[in-house]
C-alpha positions, 0 to 999 in steps of 0.5 A: 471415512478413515482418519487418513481419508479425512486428513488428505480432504483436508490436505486437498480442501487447505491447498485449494483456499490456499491457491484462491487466497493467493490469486486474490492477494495477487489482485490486490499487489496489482491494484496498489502497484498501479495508484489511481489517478487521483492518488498522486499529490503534486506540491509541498501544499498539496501534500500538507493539506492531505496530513493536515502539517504545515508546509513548513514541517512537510518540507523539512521531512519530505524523502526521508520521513514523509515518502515523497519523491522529488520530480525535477522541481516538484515533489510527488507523493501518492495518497496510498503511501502516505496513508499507509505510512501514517499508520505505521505500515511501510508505503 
């Protein structure tokens, strides 16, 4: 095999991870954009009883620090942003 040989199986082998890399990352996008069940907090309490806060603090940066949603009189919080907000990452 020529250098040029080896560098096109290389080119062909890097595309190929690369299309398998992205499906499975696009897997990933749907499973984190469709929340389980179970991943939805319903209640001040609920969602201080998750981060281990008091309601007291909870209440006070619900939709500005904590991501939370307010659904008519109930705020609305998924497990997945707020575990991902307490480790630095956006929700």
């Amino acid at each position: 095999m020529t250098p040029e040989d080896i560098q096109a199986a290389m080119t062909t082998l890097a595309e190929l991870i690369g299309h398998t890399v992205a499906r499975e990352l696009r897997g990933d996008v749907q499973r984190l954009l469709v929340p389980a069940e179970n991943d939805v907090l319903e209640g001040i309490e609920d969602i201080a009883t998750y981060l281990t806060l008091s309601p007291a603090h909870v209440a006070r940066h619900l939709g500005s620090t904590i991501p939370a949603r307010k659904v008519g009189r109930s705020w609305l919080a998924s497990k997945a942003a707020l575990t991902a907000w307490l480790a630095g990452r956006d929700p």
